[in-house]
VOPAGU-2260 file (C-alpha; in pm, 1 decimal, decimal comma):
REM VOPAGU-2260
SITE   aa  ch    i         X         Y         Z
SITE  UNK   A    0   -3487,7    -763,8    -506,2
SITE  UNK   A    1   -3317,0    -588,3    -823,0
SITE  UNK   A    2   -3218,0    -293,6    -570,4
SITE  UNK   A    3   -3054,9    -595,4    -302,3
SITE  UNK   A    4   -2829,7    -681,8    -619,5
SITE  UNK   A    5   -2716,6    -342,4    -720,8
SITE  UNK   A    6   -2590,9    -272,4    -356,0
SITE  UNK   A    7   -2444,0    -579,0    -352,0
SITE  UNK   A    8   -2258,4    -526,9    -681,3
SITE  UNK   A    9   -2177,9    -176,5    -571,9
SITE  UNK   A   10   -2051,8    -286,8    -259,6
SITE  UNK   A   11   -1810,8    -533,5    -452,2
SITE  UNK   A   12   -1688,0    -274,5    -639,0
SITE  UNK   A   13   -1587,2     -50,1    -357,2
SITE  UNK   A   14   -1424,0    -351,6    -205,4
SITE  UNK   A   15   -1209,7    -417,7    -456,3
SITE  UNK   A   16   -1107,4     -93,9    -512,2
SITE  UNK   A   17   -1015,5    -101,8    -133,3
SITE  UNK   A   18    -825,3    -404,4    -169,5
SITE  UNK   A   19    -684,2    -222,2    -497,6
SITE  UNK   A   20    -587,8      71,0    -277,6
SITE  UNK   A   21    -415,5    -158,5      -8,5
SITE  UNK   A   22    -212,6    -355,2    -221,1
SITE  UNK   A   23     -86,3     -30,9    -369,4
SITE  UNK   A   24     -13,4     120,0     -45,1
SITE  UNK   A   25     204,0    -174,1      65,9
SITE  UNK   A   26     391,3    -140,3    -232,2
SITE  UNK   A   27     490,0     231,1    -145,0
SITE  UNK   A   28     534,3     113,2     215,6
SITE  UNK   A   29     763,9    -143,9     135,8
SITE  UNK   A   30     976,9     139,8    -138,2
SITE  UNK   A   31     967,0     388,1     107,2
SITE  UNK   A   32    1155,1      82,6     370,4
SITE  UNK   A   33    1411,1     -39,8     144,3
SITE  UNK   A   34    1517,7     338,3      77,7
SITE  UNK   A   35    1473,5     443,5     495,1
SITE  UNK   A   36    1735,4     110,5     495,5
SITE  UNK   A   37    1949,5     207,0     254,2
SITE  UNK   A   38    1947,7     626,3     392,1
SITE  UNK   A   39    2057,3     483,0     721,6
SITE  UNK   A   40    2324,1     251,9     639,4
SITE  UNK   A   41    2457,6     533,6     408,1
SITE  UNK   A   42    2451,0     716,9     755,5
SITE  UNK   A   43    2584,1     522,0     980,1
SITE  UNK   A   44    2860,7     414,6     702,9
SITE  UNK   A   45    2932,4     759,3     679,7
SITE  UNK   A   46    2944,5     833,1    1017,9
SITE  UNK   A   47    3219,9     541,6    1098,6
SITE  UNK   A   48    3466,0     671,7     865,1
């Protein structure tokens, strides 16, 4: 029984350090947008002139 609990702690653990992992890769997802957006409007501003 003691060995049931351990896996399930462990297995919480690695769970939320996936769920620590995805929220950090949707905050670099959503940088790396907003500066893709803001490279090509530069561009396309640039290329209007």
């Amino acid at each position: 029984m003691a060995k049931k609990l351990t896996q399930e702690e462990l297995l919480e653990k690695i769970h939320q350090k996936l769920s620590d992992i995805n929220t950090n890769m949707l905050k670099v997802f959503w940088i790396v947008a907003i500066f893709a957006f803001l490279y090509f409007g530069l561009m396309l501003h640039l290329l209007n002139k």
